[in-house]
C-alpha positions in Angstrom: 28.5 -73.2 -35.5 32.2 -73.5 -34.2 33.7 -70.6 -34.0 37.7 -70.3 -34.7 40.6 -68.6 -32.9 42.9 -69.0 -35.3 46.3 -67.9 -33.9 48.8 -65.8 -35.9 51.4 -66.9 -36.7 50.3 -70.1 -38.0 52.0 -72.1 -35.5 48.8 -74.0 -33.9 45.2 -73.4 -33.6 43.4 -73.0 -30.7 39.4 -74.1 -31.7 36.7 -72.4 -29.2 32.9 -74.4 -30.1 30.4 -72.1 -29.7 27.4 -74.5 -31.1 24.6 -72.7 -32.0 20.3 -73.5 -32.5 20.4 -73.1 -36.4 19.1 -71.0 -38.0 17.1 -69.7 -34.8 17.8 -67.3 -31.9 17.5 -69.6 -29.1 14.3 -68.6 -25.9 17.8 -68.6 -23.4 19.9 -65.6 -25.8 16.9 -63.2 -26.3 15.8 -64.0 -22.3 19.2 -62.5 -21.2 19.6 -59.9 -23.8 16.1 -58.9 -22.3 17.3 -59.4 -19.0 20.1 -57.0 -18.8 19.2 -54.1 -20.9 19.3 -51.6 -19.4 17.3 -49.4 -21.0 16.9 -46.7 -18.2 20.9 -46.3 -18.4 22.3 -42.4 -19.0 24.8 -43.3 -21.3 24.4 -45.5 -24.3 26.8 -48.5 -25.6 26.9 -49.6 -29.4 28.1 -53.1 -30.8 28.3 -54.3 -33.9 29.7 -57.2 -36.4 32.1 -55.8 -39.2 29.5 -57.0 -42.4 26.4 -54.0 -42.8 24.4 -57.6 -43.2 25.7 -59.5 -40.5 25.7 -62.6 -42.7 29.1 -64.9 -42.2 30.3 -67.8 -44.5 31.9 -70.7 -42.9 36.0 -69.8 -42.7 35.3 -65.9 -42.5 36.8 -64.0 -40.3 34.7 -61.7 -37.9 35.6 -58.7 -36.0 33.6 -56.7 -33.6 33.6 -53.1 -32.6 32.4 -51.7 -29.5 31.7 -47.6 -28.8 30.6 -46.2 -25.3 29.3 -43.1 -24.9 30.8 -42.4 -21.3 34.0 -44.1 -20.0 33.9 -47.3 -18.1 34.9 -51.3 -18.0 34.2 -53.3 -20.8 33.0 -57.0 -20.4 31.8 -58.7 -24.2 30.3 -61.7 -24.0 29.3 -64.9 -26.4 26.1 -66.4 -25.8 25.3 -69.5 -27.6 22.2 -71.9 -27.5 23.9 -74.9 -25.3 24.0 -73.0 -21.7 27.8 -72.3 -22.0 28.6 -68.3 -22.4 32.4 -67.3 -23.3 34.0 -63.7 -22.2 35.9 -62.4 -25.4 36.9 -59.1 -23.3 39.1 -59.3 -20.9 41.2 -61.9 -22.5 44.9 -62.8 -22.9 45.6 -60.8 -25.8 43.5 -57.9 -24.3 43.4 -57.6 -20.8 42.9 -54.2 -20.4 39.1 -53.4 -20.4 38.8 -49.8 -19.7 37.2 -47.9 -22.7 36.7 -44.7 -23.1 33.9 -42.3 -24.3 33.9 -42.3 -28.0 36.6 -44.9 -28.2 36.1 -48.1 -30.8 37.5 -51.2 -29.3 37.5 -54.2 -31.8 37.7 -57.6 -30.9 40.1 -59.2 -31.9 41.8 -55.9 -31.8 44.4 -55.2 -34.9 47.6 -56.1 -33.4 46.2 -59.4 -31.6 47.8 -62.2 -32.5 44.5 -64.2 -33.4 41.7 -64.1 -35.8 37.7 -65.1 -35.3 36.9 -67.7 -37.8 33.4 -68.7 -38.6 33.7 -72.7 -38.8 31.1 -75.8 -39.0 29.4 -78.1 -38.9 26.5 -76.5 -37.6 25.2 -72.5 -38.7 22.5 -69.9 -37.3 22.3 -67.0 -35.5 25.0 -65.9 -32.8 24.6 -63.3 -30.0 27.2 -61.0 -28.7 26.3 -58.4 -25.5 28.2 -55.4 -24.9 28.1 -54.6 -21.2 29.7 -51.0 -20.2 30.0 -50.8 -16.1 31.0 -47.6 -14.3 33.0 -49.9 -12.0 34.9 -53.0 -12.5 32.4 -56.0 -12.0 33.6 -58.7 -9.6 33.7 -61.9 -11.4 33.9 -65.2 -10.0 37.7 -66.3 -12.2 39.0 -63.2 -13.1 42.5 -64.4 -13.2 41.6 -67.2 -15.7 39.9 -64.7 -18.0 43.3 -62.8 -18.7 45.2 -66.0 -19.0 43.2 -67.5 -22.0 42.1 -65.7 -25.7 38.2 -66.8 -24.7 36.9 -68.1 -21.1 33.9 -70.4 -21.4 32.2 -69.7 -18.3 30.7 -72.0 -16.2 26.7 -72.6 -16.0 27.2 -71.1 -12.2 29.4 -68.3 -13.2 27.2 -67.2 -16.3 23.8 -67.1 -13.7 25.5 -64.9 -11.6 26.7 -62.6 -14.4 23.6 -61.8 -15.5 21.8 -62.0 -11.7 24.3 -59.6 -11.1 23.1 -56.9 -13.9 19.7 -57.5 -13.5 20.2 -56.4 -9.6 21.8 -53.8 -10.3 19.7 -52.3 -13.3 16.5 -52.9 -10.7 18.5 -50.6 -8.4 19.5 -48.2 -10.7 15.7 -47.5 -11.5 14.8 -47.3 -8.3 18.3 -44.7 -7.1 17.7 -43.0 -10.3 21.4 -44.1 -10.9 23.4 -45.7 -13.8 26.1 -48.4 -13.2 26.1 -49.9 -16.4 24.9 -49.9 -20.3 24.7 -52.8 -22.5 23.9 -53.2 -26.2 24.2 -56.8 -28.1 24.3 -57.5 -31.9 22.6 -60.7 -33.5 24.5 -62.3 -36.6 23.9 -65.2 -39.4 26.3 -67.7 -40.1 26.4 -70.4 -43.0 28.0 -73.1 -44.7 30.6 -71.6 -47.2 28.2 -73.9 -50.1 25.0 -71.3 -49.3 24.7 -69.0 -52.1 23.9 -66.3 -49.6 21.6 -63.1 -51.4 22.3 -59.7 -49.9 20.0 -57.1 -50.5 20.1 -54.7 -53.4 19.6 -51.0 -51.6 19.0 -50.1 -48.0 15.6 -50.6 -46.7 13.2 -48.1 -45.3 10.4 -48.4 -42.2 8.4 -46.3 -40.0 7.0 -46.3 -36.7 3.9 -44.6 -36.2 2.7 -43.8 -33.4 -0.9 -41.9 -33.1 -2.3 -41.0 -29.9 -6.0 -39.8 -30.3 -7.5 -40.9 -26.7 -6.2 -41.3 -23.3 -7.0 -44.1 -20.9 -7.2 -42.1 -17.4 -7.8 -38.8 -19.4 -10.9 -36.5 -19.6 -12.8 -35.8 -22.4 -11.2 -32.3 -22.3 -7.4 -33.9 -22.6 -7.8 -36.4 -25.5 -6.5 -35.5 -29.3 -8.8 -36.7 -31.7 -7.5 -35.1 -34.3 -4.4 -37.6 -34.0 -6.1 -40.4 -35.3 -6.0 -38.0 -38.5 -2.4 -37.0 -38.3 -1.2 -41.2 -37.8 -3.3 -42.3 -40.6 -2.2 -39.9 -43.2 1.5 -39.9 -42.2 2.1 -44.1 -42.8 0.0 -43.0 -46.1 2.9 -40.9 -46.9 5.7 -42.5 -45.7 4.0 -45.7 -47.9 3.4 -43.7 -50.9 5.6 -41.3 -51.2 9.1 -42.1 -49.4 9.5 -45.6 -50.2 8.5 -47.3 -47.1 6.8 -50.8 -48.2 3.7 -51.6 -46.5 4.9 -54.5 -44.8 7.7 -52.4 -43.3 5.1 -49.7 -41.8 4.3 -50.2 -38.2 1.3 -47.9 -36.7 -0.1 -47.9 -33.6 -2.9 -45.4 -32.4 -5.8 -45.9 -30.1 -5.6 -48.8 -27.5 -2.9 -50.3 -29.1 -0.5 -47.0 -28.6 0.4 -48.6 -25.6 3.9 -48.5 -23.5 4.6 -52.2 -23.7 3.3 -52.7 -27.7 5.9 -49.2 -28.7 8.4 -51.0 -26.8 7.6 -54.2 -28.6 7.7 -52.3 -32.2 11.4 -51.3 -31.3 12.7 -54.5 -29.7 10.9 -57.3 -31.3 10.1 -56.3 -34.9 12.6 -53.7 -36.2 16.0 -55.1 -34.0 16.4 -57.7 -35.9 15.1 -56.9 -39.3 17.1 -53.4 -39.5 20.7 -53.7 -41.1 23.5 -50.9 -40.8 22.5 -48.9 -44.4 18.5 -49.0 -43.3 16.4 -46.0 -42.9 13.9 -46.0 -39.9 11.5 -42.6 -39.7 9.8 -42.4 -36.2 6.5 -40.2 -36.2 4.8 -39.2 -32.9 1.7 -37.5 -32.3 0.3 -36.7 -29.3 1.0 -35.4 -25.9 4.1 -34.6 -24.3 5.3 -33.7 -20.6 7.6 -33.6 -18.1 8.3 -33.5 -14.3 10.9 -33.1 -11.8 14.2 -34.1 -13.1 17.1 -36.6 -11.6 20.8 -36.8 -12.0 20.7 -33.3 -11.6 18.7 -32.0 -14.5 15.9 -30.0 -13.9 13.3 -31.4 -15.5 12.9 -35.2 -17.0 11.1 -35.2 -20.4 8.2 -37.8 -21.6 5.8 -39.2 -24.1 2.2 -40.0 -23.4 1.5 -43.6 -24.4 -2.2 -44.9 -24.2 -2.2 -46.3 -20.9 -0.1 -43.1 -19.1 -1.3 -43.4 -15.3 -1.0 -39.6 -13.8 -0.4 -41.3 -10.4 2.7 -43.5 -11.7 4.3 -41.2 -14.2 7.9 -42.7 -14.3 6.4 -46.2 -15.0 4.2 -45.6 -17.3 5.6 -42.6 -19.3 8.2 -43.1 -22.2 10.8 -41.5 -20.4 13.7 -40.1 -23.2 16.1 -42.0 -21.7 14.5 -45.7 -22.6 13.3 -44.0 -25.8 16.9 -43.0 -26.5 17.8 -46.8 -25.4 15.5 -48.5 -27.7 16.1 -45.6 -31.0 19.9 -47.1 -29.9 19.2 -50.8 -30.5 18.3 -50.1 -33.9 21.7 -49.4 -35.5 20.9 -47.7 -38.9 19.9 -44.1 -39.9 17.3 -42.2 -38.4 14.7 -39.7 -38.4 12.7 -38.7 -35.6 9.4 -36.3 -36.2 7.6 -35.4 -32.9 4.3 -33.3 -33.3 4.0 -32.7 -29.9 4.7 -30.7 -27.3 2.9 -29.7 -23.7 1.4 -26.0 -22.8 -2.6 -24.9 -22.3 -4.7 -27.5 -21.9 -7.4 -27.1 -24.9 -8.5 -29.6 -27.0 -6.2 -27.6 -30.1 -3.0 -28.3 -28.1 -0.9 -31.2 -27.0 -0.9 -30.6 -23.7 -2.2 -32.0 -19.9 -1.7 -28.5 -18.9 -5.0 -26.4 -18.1 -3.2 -23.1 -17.3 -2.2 -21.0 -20.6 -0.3 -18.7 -18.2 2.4 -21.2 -17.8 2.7 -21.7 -20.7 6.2 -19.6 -20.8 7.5 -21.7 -18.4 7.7 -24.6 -20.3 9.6 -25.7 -22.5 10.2 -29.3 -24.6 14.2 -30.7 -25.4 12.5 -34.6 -25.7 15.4 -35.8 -27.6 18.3 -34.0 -26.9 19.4 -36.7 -24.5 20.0 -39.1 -27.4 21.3 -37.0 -30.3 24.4 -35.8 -27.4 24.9 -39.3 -26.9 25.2 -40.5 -30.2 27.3 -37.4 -30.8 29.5 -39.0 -28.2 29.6 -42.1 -29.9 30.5 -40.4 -33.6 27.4 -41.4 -35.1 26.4 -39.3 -38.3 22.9 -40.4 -38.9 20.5 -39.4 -36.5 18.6 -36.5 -36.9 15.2 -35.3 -34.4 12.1 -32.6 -35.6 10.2 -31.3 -33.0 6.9 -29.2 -33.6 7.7 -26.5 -31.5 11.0 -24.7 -29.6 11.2 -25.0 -25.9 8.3 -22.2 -24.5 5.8 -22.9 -27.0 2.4 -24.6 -27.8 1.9 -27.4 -30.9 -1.2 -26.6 -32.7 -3.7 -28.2 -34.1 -5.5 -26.7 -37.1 -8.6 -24.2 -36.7 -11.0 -27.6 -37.5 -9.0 -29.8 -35.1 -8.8 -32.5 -37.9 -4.8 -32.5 -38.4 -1.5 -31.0 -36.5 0.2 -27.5 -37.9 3.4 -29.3 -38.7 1.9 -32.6 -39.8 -0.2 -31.2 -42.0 2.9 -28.9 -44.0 5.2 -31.7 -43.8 3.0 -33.7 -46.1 2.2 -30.8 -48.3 5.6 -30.4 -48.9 6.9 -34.2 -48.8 4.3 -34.6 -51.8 4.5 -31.4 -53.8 7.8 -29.7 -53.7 11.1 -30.5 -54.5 12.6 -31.2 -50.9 15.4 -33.9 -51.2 16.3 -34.2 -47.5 15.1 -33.9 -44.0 17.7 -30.6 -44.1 15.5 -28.9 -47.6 12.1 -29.7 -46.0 12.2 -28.0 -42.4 12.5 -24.6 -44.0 9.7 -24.9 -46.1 7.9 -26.1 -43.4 8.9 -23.2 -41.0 7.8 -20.6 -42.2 4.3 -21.4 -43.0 4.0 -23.7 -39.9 4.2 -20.3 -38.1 1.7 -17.9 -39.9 -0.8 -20.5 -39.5 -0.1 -21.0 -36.0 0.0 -16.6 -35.4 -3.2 -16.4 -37.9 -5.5 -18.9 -36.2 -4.1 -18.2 -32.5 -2.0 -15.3 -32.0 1.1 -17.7 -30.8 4.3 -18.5 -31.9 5.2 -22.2 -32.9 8.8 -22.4 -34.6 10.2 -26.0 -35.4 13.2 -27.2 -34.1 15.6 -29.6 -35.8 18.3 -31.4 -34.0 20.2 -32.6 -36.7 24.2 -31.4 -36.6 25.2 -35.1 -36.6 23.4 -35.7 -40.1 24.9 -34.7 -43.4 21.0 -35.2 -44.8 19.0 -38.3 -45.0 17.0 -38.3 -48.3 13.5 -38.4 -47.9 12.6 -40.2 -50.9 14.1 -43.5 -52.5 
């Protein structure tokens, strides 16, 4: 496509081509976008087109909005498909590129004296990325970048831009530090002609993910009754909350892997989810944690598949990439963990052997993200977690389903429940006789959900 700054007033134009693959995301856009998330970053960054369907007719006009959840320098960029990248922030019009937490920066902002106009002759998909440094980045023309209302970099200048993150996300991992965040937003243009059909409602998906068995586990450590809880949950989520088959991802065995959950978020629901979407995450399984960085205590994790004990941080989810990737997604959001860590029988989710320290532990796996999207304004997140902080997740007295798992589709299918908000106290209560019945402990569920008015569990 050629993209338009028109300027206002109406005096000249000044035409910025930014030619595009059509009608496919070209191998270069989703290389970089790959290559500079940074998905082990403490704060999060959000960007997004003004249309919920990011769908633009040739001549409209297109604003983008950035939030940050921490404060810091903002560079947006342009990627198209012919090598030639344009910085959008800092510009002329908007030289100034500090933003700060919770702020919205739009581009072009609402006193510039420009719009973005989507022009011909050719259409497709467009990438923007949303970078968020700590510290001003050193680029190689700064000064021309505040002189012009876009700078088309050069090939040299775009290579070392993204060198440049890459480095520094590699170091951050190994520091344990965070420099930057980056986000980027993928959008359809089209010839004004194209009788373009927008959906009717929001759609709904879910991730499940079902870990029964543990590669570098013993016998003693692996879940079978998982298998159970994964299989009947995307039966309900299918069946009974309006979640067509097609748009039900489940992973559980030797596919529950690090790299194929990653692959779920990045690959298949990025670019399918739009802004009015409802995505349900479901994990069962184990959970830990270990010493904690940045000054936190302890560092929370999910237990994929292939979890090696003897290179936890690489091969754990870690909540910060899991809060990275729930990020990317852009739509509401409900997060269901049935798991927790504490003994180490075969009737609990845990990699712990000793029930005695048990009292010790305790589980905030997603806390991380809901404060950061609370620092962005978002109002559709919401997290349930099996247990509270110093207790066990239980599996029934047969092993064959989870507590929780087991009274959330009970009461999903039989009562009267309208939202996420009306189920978890029908679910509490009897969550924790069965729990005190069977095994003389105390299992209370814990909701995380002061940024969500109530996200309807059924279409």
């Amino acid at each position: 496509m050629i993209m338009k700054i028109l300027l206002i007033p109406f005096i000249f134009i000044y035409v910025l081509v930014l030619t595009s693959l059509c009608f496919a995301q070209t191998t270069r856009s989703i290389r970089i976008v790959e290559k500079v998330q940074n998905d082990n970053a403490r704060f999060v960054v959000q960007v997004d087109v003004d249309k919920k369907d990011r769908v633009y007719k040739e001549s409209d006009k297109l604003i983008v909005s950035v939030k940050s959840s921490d404060d810091g320098y903002l560079y947006l960029v342009h990627l198209n498909s012919n090598g030639k990248d344009t910085m959008l922030i800092p510009n002329k019009y908007q030289k100034e590129n500090k933003i700060s937490a919770g702020q919205i920066i739009s581009y072009p902002a609402s006193d510039a004296a420009f719009d973005f106009v989507i022009e011909g002759p050719d259409f497709g998909e467009e990438t923007i990325i949303a970078v968020v440094s700590k510290e001003p980045l050193t680029l190689t023309d700064q000064d021309k970048m505040i002189r012009e209302s876009a700078t088309e970099m050069l090939e040299s200048e775009s290579d070392a831009l993204w060198n440049k993150l890459e480095q520094a996300k590699n170091t951050n991992v190994r520091r344990r530090e965070t420099t930057y965040a980056s986000d980027s937003v993928t959008y359809n243009t089209c010839n004004k002609n194209i009788n373009v059909t927008r959906p009717n409602k929001p759609k709904r998906y879910a991730v499940v993910v079902a870990v029964p068995k543990y590669k570098y586990f013993s016998e003693r450590s692996q879940l079978p009754g998982c298998q159970n809880d994964g299989m009947l949950m995307a039966k309900l989520f299918v069946e009974e909350m309006g979640v067509a088959k097609d748009n039900c991802f489940i992973l559980s065995g030797t596919n529950s892997t690090k790299a194929e959950i990653e692959k779920i978020f990045k690959q298949l629901l990025r670019p399918r989810v739009q802004r009015d979407d409802i995505v349900f995450i479901y994990w069962t399984g184990h959970g830990e944690k270990m010493s904690g960085t940045e000054g936190r205590q302890h560092d929370y994790f999910l237990v994929p598949y292939d979890f090696n004990p003897n290179d936890p941080r690489n091969t754990a989810i870690m909540e910060t990439p899991f809060g990275q990737w729930v990020n990317l997604l852009k739509c509401k959001v409900l997060i269901i963990l049935d798991t927790c860590f504490s003994a180490g029988m075969t009737n609990q989710k845990s990699l712990r052997e000793n029930a005695q320290k048990q009292a010790e532990l305790d589980f905030e796996f997603g806390s991380w993200f809901t404060d950061n999207a609370k620092a962005l304004g978002q109002k559709d997140m919401a997290v349930i977690c099996s247990s509270s902080k110093d207790q066990s997740s239980w599996f029934t007295e047969d092993r064959t389903i989870s507590i929780m798992t087991k009274y959330f589709i009970e009461v999903v299918k039989n009562s009267n429940a309208k939202t996420h908000k009306d189920i978890v106290p029908q679910i509490k209560n009897k969550v924790q006789r069965e729990a005190n019945e069977v095994y003389r402990q105390t299992q209370i569920i814990k909701i995380q959900d002061e940024l969500y008015p109530g996200l309807p569990l059924k279409p």
